[in-house]
C-alpha positions as CSV (number, residue, x, y, z in Angstrom):
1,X,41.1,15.2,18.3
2,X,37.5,13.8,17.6
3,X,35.9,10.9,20.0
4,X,34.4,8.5,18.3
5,X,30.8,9.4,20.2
6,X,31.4,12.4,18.3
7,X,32.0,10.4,14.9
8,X,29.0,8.5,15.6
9,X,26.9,11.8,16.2
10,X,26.0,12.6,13.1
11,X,24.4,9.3,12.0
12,X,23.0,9.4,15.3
13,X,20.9,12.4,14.2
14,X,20.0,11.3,11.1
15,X,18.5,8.2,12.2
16,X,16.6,10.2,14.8
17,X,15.2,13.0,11.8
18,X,14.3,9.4,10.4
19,X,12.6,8.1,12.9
20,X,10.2,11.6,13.7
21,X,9.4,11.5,9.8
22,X,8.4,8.2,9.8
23,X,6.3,8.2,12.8
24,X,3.0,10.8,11.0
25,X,3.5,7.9,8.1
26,X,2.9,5.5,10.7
27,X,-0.3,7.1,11.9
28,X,-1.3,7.6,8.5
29,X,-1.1,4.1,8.0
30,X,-3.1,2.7,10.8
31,X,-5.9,5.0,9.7
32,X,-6.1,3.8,6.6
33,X,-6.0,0.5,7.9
34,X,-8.5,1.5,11.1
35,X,-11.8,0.1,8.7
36,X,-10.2,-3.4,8.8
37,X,-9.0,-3.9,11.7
38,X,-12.2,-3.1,13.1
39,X,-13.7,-5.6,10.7
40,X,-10.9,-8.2,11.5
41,X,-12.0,-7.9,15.3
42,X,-16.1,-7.8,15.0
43,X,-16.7,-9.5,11.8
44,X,-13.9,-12.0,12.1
45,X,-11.9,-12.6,15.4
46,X,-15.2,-12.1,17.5
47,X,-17.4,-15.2,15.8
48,X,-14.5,-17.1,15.6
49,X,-14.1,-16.8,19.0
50,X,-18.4,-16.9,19.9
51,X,-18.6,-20.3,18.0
52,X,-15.2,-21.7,19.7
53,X,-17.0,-21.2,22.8
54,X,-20.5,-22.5,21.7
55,X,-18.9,-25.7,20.4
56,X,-18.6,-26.3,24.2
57,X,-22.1,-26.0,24.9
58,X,-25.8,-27.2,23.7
59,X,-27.5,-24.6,21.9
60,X,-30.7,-24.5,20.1
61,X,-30.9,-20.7,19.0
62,X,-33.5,-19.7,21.3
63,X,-32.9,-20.4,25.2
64,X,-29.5,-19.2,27.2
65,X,-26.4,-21.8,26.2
66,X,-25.4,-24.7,28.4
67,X,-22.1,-25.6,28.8
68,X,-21.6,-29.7,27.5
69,X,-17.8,-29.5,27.1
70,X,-16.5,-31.8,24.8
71,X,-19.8,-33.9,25.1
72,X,-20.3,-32.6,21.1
73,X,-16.9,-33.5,19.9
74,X,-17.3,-37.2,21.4
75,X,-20.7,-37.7,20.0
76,X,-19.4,-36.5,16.8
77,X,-16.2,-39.0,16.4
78,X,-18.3,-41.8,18.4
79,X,-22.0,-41.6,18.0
80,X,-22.5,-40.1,14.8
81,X,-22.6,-42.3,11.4
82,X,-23.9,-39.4,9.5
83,X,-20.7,-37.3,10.3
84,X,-18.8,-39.6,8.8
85,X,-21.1,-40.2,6.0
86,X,-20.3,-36.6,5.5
87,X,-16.4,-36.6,5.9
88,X,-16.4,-39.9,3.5
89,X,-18.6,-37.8,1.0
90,X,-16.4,-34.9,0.9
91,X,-13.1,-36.8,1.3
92,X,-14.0,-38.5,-2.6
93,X,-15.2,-35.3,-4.0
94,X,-12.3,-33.4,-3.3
95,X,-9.8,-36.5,-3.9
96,X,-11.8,-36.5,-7.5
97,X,-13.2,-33.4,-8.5
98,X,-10.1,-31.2,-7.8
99,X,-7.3,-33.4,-9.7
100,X,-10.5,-33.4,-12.3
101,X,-10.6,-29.8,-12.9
102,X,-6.8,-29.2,-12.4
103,X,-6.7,-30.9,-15.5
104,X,-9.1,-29.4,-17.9
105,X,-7.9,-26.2,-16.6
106,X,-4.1,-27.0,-17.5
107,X,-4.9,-29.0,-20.9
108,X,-6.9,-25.6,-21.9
109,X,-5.1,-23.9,-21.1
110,X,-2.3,-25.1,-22.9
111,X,-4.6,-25.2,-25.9
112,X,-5.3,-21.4,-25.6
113,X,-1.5,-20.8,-25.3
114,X,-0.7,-21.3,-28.8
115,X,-1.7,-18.3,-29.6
116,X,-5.3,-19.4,-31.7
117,X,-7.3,-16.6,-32.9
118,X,-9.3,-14.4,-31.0
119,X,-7.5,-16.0,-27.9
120,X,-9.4,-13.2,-25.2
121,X,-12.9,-14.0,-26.7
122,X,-12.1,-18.0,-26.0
123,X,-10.6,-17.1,-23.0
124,X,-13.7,-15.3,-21.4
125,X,-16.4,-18.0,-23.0
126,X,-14.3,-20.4,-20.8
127,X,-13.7,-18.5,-17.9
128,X,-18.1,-17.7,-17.5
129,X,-18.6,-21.8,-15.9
130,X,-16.1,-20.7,-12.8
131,X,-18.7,-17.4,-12.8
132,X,-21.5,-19.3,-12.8
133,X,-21.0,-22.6,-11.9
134,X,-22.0,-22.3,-8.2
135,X,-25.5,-20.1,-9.0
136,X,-28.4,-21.4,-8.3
137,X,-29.9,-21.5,-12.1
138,X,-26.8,-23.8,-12.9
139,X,-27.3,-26.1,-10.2
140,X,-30.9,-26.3,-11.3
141,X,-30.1,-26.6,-14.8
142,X,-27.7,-29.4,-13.7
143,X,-30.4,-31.2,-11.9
144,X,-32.6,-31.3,-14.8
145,X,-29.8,-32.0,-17.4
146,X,-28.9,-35.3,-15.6
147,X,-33.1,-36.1,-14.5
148,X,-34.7,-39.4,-15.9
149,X,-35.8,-37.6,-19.4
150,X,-32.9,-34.6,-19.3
151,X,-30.0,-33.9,-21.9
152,X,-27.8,-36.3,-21.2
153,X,-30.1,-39.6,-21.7
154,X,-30.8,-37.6,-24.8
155,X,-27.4,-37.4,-25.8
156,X,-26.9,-40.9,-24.8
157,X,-29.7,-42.1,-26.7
158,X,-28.3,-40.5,-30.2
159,X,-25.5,-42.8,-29.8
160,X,-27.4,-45.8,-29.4
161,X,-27.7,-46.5,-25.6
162,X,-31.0,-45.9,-24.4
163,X,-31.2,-44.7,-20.5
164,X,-33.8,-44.2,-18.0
165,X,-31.7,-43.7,-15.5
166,X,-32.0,-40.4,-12.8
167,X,-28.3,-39.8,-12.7
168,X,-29.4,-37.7,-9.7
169,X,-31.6,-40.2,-7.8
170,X,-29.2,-42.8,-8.0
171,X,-26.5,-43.1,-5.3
172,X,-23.9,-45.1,-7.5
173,X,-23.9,-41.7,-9.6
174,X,-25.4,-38.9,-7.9
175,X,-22.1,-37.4,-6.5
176,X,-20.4,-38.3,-10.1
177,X,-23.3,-35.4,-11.6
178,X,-21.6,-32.9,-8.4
179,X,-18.2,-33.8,-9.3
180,X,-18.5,-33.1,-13.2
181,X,-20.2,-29.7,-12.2
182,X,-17.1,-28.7,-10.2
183,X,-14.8,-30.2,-13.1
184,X,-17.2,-27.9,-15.5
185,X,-15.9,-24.7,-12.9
186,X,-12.4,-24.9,-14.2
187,X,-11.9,-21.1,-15.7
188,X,-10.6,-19.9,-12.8
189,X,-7.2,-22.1,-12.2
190,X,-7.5,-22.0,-16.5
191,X,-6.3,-18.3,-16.4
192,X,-4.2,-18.4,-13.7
193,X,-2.6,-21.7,-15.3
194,X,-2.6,-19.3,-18.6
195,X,-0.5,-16.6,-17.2
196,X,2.1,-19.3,-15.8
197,X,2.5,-20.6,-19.4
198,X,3.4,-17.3,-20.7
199,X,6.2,-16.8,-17.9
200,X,8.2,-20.0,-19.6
201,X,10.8,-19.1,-21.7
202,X,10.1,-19.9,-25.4
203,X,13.9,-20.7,-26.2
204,X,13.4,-23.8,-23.7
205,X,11.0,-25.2,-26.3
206,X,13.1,-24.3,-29.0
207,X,16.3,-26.8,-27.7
208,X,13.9,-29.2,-27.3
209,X,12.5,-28.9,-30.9
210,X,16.3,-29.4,-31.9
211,X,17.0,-32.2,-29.7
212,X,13.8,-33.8,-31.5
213,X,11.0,-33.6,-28.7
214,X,7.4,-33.9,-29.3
215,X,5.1,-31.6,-27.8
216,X,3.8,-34.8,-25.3
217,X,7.8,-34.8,-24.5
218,X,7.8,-30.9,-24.1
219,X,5.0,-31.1,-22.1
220,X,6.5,-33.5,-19.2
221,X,10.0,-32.3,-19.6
222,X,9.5,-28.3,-19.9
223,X,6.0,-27.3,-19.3
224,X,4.9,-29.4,-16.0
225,X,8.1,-29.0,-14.2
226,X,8.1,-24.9,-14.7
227,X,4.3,-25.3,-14.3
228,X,4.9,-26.9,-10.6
229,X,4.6,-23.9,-8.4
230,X,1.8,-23.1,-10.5
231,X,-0.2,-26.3,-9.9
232,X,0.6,-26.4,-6.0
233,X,-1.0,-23.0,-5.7
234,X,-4.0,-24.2,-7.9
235,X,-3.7,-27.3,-6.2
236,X,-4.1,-25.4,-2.9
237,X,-6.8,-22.9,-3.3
238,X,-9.0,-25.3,-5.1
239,X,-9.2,-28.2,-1.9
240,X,-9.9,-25.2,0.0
241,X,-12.7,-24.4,-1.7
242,X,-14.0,-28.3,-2.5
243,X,-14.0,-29.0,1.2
244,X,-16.4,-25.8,1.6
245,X,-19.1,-27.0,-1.3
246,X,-22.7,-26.2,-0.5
247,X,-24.7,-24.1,-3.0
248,X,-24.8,-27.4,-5.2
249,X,-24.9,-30.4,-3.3
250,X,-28.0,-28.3,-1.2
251,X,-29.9,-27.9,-4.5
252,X,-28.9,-30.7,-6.6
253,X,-29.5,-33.3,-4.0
254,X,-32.8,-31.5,-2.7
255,X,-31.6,-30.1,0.9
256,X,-31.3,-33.4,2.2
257,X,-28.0,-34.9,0.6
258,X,-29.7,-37.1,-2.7
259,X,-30.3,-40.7,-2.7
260,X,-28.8,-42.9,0.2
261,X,-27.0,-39.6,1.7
262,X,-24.4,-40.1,-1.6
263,X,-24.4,-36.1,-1.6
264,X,-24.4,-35.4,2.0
265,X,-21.1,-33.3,2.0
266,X,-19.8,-31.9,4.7
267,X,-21.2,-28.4,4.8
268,X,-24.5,-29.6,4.2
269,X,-24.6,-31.5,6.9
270,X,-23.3,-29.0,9.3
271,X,-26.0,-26.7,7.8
272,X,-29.0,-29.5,8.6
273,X,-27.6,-29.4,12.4
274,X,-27.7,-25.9,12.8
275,X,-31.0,-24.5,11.0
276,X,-32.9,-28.1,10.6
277,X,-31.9,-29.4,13.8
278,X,-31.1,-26.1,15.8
279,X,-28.1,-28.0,17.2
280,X,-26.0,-24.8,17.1
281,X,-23.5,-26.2,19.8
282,X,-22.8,-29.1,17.6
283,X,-22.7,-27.1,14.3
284,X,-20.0,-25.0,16.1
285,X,-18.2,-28.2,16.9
286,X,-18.2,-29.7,13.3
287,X,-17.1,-26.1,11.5
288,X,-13.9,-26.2,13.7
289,X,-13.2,-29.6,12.8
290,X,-13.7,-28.8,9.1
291,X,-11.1,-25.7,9.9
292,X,-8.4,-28.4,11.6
293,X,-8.7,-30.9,8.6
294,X,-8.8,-28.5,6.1
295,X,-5.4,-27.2,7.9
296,X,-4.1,-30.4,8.1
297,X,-4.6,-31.2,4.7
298,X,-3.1,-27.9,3.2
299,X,-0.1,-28.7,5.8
300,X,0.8,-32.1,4.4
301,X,0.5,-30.7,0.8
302,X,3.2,-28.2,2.0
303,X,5.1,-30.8,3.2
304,X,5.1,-33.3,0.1
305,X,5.6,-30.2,-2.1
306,X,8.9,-30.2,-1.2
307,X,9.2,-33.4,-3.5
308,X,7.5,-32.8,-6.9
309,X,7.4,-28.7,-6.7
310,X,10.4,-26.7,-8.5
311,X,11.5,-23.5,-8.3
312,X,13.0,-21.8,-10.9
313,X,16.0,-19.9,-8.2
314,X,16.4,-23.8,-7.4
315,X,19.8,-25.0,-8.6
């Protein structure tokens, strides 16, 4: 008569043969995966960890640090108008640039869905702004586009209203000209907008054409609601990367934040600390606060996506 540690044996055995064949994979594996790790630790972990611990301290670059504390987060929530100059700045870019160029990006390419002619040659022409929307010849081309005698008081004067106006060196409208150039960078969530039209099913449009819908009624009742996980992930990556402008706002508004500090976003002004004011400590101390507001941000977006974002396994 068999035991049953004998019936067990077998599959016992096997799982141990399993186990020795899987363990070369394994080393394999963390070779392969040696090059970044390493990079995760030295180029990563470590100055995350360096400029934790000089937020703490007063720094200048060139002598030993000092340890302050929290001495730079107090003067930063208490004694500093021009940090919140800068969170105010970047708070009404993001809130207004990024719903902006979610929406050119989604009426596009909606436009580009309907299967128009050479689709992939309009589809690249629109896709070049994300490519070079944050160079430096754009920004430069911006600045001059939007100057006293540039192409938009041109255009404005064809149509009868005659302008003098520096778009850029006034503060009621400087940060307008930054927020149309990130609206202008919308090729990037436009193709991945693109690819989420093409997963709905065309027979949901058809019902609707039978049940007499319009496309504006198709639109609202088919293509946003399947669009949702679509827009929270462009919706996502796109604050991200509004909360981390630079490139733009440093050449647009000069280096020093444009008229009144009306472009003084929040980057820029961590930048001027560090390498105009060698106040590394503090520059430290206002990158981690960007890092805990930019994660509390994307976590309350989680949390409200729970009531306007729907999945298709959803019942």
């Amino acid at each position: 008569m068999t035991s049953g540690l004998d019936r067990r044996a077998p599959t016992t055995v096997r799982a141990a043969r399993a186990t020795e064949l899987r363990r070369p994979q394994g080393k394999w594996a963390l070779l392969f995966l040696s090059p970044w790790i390493v990079g995760l630790a030295l180029l990563t972990a470590g100055p995350l960890l360096a400029s934790l611990y000089l937020s703490f301290t007063n720094y200048d670059l060139l002598s030993t640090p000092q340890w302050a504390g929290v001495e730079n987060y107090t003067k930063m929530f208490t004694a500093d108008p021009l940090w919140r100059q800068s969170v105010l700045v970047t708070g009404v870019y993001v809130a207004v640039a990024v719903p902006l160029q979610l929406t050119f990006a989604l009426l596009l390419a909606s436009v580009l869905n309907r299967g128009i002619r050479g689709m992939s040659v309009w589809r690249a022409l629109y896709y070049l702004p994300s490519l070079f929307g944050s160079s430096v010849a754009i920004a430069i081309l911006w600045r001059e586009i939007f100057g006293a005698n540039g192409l938009f008081n041109n255009i404005l004067g064809m149509i009868g209203i005659h302008s003098t106006t520096s778009w850029i060196g006034d503060p009621d409208w400087s940060l307008g000209t930054l927020v149309l150039l990130r609206a202008w960078e919308f090729g990037s969530p436009m193709i991945i907008f693109l690819a989420g039209l093409r997963q709905i099913p065309a027979e949901l449009y058809e019902s609707a054409s039978l049940d007499g819908a319009g496309t504006v009624r198709k639109f609202f009742a088919i293509t946003l609601p399947m669009l949702t996980p679509i827009v929270f992930f462009n919706l996502i990556l796109q604050i991200i990367s509004a909360f981390q402008v630079f490139g733009s706002a440093f050449i647009i508004g000069g280096g020093q934040g444009g008229p009144g500090n009306s472009m003084l976003v929040y980057t820029l002004y961590l930048y001027q600390a560090a390498f105009n004011n060698f106040q590394m400590g503090y520059a430290a101390a206002m990158a981690w606060v960007l890092l805990v507001i930019i994660g509390a941000v994307t976590a309350v977006n989680f949390w409200l996506s729970r009531y306007w974002v729907h999945y298709s396994d959803e019942q």
